[in-house]
C-alpha positions as protocol buffer text, in pm:
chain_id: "A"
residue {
  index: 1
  type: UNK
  ca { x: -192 y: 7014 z: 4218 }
}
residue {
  index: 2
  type: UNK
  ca { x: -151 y: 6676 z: 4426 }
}
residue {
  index: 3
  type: UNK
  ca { x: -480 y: 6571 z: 4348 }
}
residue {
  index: 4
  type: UNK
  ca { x: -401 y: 6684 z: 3970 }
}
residue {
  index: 5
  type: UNK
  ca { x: -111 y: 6445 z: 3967 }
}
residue {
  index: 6
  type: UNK
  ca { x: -280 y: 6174 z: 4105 }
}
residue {
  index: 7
  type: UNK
  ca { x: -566 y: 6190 z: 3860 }
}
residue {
  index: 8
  type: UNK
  ca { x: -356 y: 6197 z: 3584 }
}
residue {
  index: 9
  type: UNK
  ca { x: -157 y: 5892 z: 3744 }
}
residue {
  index: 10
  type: UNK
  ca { x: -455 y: 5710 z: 3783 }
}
residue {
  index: 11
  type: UNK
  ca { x: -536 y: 5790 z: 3435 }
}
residue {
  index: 12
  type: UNK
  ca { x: -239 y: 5665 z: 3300 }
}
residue {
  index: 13
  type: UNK
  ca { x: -217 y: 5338 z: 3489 }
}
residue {
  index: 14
  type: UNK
  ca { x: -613 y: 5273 z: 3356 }
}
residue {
  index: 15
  type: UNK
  ca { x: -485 y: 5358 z: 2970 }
}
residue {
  index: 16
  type: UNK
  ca { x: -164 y: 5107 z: 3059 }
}
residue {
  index: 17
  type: UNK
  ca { x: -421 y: 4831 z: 3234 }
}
residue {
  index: 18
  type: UNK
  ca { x: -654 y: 4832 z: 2873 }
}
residue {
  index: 19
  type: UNK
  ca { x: -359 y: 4868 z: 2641 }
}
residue {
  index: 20
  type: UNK
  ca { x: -161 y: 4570 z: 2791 }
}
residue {
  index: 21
  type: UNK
  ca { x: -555 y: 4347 z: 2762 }
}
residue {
  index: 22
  type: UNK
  ca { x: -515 y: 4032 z: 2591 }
}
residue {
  index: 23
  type: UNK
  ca { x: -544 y: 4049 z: 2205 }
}
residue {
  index: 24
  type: UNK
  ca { x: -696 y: 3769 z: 1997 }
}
residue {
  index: 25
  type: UNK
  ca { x: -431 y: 3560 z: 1852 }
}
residue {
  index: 26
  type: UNK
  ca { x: -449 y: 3654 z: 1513 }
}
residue {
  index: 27
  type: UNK
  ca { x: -134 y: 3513 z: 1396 }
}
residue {
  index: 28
  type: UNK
  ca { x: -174 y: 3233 z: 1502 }
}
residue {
  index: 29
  type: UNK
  ca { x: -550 y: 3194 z: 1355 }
}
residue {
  index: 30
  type: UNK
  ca { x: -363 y: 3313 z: 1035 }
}
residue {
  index: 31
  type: UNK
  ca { x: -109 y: 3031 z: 1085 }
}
residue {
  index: 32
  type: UNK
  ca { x: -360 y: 2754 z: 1142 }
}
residue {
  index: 33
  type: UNK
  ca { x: -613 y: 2817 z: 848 }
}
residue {
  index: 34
  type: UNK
  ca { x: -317 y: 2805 z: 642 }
}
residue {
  index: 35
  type: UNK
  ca { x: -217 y: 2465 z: 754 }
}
residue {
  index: 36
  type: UNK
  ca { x: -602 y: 2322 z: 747 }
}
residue {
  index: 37
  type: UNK
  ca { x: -593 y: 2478 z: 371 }
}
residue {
  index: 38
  type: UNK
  ca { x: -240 y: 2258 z: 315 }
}
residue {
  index: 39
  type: UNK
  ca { x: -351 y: 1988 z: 459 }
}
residue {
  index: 40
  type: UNK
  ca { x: -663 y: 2034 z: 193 }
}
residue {
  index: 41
  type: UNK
  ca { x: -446 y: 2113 z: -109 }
}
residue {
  index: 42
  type: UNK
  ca { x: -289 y: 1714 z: -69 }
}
residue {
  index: 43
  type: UNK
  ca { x: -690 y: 1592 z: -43 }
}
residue {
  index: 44
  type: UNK
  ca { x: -649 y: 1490 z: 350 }
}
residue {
  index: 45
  type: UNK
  ca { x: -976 y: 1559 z: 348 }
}
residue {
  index: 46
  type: UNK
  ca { x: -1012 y: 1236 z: 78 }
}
residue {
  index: 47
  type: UNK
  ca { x: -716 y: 987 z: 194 }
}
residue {
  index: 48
  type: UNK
  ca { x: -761 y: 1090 z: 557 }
}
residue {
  index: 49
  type: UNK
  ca { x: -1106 y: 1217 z: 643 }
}
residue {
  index: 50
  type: UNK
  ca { x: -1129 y: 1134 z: 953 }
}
residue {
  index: 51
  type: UNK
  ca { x: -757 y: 1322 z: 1061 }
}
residue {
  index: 52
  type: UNK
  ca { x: -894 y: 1627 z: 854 }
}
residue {
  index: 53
  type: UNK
  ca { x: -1163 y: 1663 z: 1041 }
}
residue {
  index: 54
  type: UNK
  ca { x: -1006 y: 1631 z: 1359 }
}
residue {
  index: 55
  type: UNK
  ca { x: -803 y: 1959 z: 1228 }
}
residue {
  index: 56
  type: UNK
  ca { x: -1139 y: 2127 z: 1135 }
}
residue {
  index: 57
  type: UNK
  ca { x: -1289 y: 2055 z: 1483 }
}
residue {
  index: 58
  type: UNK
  ca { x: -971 y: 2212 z: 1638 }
}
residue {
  index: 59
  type: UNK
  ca { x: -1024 y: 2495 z: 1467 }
}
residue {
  index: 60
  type: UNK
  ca { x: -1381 y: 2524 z: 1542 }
}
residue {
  index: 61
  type: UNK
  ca { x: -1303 y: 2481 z: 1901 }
}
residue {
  index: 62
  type: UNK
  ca { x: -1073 y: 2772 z: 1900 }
}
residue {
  index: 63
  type: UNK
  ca { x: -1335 y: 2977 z: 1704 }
}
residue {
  index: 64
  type: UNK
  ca { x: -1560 y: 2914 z: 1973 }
}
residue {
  index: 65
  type: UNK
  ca { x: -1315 y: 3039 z: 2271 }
}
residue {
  index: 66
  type: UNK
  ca { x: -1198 y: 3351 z: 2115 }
}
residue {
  index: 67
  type: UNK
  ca { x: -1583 y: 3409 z: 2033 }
}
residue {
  index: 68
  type: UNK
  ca { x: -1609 y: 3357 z: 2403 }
}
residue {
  index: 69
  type: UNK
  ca { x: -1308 y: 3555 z: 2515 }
}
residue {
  index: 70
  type: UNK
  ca { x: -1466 y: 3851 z: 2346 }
}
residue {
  index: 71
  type: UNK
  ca { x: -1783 y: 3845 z: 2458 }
}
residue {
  index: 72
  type: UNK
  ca { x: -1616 y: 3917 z: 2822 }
}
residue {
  index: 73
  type: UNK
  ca { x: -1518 y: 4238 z: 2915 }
}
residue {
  index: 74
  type: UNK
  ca { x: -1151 y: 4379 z: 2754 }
}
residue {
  index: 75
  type: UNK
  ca { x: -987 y: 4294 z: 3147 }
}
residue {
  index: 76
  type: UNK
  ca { x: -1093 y: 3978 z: 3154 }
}
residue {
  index: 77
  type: UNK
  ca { x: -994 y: 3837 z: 2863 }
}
residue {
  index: 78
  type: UNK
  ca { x: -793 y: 3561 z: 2813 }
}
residue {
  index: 79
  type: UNK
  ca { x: -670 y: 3383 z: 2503 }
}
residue {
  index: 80
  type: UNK
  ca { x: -387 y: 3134 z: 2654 }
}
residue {
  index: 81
  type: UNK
  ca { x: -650 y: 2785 z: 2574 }
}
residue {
  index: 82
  type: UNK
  ca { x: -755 y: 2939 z: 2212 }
}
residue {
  index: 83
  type: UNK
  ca { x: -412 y: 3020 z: 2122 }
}
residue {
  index: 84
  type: UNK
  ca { x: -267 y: 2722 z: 2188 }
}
residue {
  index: 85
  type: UNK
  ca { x: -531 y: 2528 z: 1995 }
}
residue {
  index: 86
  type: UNK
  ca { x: -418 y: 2732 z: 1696 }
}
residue {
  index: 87
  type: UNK
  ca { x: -70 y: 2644 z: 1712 }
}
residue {
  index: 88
  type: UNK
  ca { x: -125 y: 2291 z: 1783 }
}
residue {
  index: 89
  type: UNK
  ca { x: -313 y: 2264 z: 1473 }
}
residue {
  index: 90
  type: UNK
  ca { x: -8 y: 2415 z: 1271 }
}
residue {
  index: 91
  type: UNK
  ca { x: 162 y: 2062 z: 1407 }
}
residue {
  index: 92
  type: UNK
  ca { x: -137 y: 1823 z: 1384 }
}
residue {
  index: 93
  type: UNK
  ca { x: -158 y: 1921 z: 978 }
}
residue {
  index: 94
  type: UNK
  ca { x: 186 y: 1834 z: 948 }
}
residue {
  index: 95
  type: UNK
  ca { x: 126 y: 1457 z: 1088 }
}
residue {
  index: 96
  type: UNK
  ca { x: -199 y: 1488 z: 866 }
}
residue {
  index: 97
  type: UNK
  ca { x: -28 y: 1619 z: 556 }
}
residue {
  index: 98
  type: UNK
  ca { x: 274 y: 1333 z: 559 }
}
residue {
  index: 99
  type: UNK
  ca { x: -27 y: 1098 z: 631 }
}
residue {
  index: 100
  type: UNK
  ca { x: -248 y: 1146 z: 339 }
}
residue {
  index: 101
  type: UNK
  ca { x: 78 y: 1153 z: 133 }
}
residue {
  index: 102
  type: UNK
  ca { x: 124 y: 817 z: 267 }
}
residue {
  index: 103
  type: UNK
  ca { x: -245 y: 675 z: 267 }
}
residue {
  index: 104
  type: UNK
  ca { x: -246 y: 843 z: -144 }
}
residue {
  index: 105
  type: UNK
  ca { x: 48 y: 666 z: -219 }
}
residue {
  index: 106
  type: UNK
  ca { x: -96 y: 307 z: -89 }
}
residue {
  index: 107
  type: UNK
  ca { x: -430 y: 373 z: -334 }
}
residue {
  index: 108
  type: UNK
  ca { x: -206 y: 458 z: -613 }
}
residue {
  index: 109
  type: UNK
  ca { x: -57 y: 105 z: -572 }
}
residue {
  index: 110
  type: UNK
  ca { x: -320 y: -80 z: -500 }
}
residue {
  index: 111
  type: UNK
  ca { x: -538 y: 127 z: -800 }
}
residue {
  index: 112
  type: UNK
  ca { x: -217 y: -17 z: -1039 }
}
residue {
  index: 113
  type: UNK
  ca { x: -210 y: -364 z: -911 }
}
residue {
  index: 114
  type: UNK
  ca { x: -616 y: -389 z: -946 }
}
residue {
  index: 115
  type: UNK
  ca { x: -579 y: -223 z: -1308 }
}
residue {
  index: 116
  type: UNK
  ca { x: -286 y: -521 z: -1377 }
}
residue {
  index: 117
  type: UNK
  ca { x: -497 y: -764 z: -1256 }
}
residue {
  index: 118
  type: UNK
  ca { x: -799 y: -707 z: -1397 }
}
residue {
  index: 119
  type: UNK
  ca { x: -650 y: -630 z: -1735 }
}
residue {
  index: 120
  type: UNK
  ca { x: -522 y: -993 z: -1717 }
}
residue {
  index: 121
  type: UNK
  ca { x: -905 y: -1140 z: -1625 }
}
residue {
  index: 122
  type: UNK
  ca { x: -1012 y: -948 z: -1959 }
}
residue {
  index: 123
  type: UNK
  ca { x: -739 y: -1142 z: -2154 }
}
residue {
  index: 124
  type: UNK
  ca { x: -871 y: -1419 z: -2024 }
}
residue {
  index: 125
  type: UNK
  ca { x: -1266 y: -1359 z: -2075 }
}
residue {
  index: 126
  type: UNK
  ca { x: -1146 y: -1261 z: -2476 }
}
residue {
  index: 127
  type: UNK
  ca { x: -978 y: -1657 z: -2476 }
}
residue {
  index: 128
  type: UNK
  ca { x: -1316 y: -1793 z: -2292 }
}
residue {
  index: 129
  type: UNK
  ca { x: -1484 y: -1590 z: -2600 }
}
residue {
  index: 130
  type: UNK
  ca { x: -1250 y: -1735 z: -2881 }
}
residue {
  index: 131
  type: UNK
  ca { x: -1310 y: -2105 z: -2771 }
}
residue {
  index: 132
  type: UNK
  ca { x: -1699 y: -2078 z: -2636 }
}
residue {
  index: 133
  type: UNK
  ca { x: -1975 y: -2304 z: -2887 }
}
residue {
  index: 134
  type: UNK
  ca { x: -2058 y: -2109 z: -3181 }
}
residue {
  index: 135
  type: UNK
  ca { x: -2378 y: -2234 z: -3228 }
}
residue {
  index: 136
  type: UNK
  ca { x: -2711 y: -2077 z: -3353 }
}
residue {
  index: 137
  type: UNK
  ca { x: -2844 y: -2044 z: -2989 }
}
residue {
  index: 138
  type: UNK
  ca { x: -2577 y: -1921 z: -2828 }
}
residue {
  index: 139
  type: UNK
  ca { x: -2479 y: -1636 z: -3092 }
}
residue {
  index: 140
  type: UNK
  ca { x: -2699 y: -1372 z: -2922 }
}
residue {
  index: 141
  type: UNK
  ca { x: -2538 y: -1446 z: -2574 }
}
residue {
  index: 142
  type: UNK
  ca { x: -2166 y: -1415 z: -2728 }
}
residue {
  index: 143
  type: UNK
  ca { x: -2241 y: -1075 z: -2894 }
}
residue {
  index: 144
  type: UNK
  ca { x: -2412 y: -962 z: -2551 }
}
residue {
  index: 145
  type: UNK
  ca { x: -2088 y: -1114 z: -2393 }
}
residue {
  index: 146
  type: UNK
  ca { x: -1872 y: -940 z: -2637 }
}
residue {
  index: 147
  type: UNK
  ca { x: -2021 y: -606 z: -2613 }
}
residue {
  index: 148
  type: UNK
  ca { x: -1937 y: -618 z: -2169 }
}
residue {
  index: 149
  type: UNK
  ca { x: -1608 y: -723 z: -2293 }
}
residue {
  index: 150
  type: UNK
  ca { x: -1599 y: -373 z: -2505 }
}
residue {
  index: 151
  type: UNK
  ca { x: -1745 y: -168 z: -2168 }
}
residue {
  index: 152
  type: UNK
  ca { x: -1504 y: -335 z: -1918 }
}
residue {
  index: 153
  type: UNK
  ca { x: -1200 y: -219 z: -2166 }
}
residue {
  index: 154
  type: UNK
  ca { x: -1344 y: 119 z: -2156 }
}
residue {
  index: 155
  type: UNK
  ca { x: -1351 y: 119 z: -1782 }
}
residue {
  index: 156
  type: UNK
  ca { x: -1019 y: 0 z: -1780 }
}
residue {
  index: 157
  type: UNK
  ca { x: -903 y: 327 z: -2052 }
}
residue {
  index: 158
  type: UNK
  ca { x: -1097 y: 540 z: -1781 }
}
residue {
  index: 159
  type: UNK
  ca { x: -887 y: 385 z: -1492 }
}
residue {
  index: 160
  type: UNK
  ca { x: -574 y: 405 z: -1646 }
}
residue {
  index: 161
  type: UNK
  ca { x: -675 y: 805 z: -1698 }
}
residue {
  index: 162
  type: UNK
  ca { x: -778 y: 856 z: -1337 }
}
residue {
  index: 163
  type: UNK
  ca { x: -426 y: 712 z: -1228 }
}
residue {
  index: 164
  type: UNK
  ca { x: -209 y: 920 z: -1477 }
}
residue {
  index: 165
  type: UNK
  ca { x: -433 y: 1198 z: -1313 }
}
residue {
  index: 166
  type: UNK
  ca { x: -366 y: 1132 z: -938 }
}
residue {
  index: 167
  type: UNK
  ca { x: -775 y: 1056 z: -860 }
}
residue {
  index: 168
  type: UNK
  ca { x: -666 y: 714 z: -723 }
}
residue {
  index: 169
  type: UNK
  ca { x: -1009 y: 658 z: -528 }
}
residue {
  index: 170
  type: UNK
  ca { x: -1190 y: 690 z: -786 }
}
residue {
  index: 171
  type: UNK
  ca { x: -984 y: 476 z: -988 }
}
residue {
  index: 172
  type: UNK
  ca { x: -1014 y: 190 z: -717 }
}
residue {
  index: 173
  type: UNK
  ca { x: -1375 y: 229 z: -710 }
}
residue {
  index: 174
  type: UNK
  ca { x: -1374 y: 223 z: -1120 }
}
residue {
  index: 175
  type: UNK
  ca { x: -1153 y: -87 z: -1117 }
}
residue {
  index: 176
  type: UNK
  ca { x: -1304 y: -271 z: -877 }
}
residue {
  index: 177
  type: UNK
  ca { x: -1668 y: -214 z: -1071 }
}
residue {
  index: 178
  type: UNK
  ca { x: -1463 y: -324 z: -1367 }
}
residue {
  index: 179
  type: UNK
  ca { x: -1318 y: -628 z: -1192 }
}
residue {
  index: 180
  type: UNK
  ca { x: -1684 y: -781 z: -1093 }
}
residue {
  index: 181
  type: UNK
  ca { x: -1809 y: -745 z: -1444 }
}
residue {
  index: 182
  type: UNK
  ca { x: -1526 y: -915 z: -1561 }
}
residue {
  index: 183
  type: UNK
  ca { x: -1533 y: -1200 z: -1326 }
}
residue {
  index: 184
  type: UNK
  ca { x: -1892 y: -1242 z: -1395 }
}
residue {
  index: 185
  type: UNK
  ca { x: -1813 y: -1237 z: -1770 }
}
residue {
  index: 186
  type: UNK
  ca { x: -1538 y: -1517 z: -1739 }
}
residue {
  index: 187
  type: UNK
  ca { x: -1794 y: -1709 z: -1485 }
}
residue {
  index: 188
  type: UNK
  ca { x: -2069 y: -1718 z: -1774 }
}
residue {
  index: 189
  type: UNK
  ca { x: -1829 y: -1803 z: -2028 }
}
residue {
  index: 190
  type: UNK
  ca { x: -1640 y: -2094 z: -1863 }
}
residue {
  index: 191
  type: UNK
  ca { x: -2065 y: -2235 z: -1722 }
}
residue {
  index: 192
  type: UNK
  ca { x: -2118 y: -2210 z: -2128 }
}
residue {
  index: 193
  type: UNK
  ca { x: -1850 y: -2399 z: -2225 }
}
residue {
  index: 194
  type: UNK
  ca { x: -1865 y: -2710 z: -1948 }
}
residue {
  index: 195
  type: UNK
  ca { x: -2216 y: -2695 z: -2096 }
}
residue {
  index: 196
  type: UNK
  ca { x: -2131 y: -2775 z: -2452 }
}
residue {
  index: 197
  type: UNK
  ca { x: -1825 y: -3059 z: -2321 }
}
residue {
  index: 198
  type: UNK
  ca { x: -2082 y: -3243 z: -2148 }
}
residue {
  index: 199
  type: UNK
  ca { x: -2344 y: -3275 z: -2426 }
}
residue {
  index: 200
  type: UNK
  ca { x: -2073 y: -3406 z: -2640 }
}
């Protein structure tokens, strides 16, 4: 009967030893995808690449250890290091989110100034036009000049679109394309022009 006892003692203390085996933090794992996919849904991943993937590696890191942890056997497992890579992702996407907000909200200005600015240049290129020589030779170059004028306000529709649509990046890339051309335009123009003063 003693021996009985202790068996089932024994028993019991074995079932207690594998129940009380360290889980994989799956809360936590829950909780941190969820914050790398917030993080996502304000484009971190576009206004601060470099901070999103520092949240992506995290995670990967912690995929690896828990990987790790279960390869071992069930008493030896230990998920302290993964699970507190989890959690401090939940924190780091917070700094990342507010970040991005930030970093979004500088394009979005600078996008508008750009789009002010080079708005003004095309003003400017269409008074070059009105006053450039009218001549035979230089009809051909006027159209051509007139027709970039045309693209360059197209861009500039396409900007102001991108803006009203939150894809600042894009709309900095498109204005600044926009910008050269017009620059280039105004640069022809005004050459044209000291041209036709000197021969008179």
């Amino acid at each position: 009967m003693k021996n009985f006892i202790k068996t089932t003692f024994a028993i019991g203390i074995i079932a207690l030893t594998f129940a009380s085996c360290a889980k994989a933090p799956e809360v936590e794992m829950t909780s941190a995808k969820a914050s790398i996919e917030a993080a996502k849904a304000v484009e971190a991943e576009r206004y601060v690449p470099s901070e999103f993937k520092a949240l992506q590696d995290s995670m990967n890191v912690a995929v690896l250890e828990i990987e790790n942890q279960n390869s071992k056997f069930a008493l030896f497992r230990n998920y302290k290091k993964a699970t507190g890579t989890l959690t401090s992702i939940a924190t780091m996407s917070e700094t990342v989110k507010e970040n991005a907000a930030a970093r979004k909200e500088e394009v979005k200005n600078e996008a508008q100034q750009a789009l002010a600015e080079v708005t003004a240049l095309v003003t400017e290129v269409k008074e070059l036009l009105a006053s450039a020589p009218k001549g035979k030779e230089g009809k051909e170059a006027l159209e051509a000049i007139q027709g970039d004028v045309v693209l360059v306000e197209s861009f500039l529709a396409e900007v102001s679109t991108l803006i009203n649509n939150g894809d600042y990046l894009t709309a900095v890339d498109k204005v600044k394309a926009a910008g050269e051309k017009a620059a280039a335009l105004k640069a022809e123009l005004e050459e044209a022009i000291a041209k036709t003063t000197k021969r008179r």
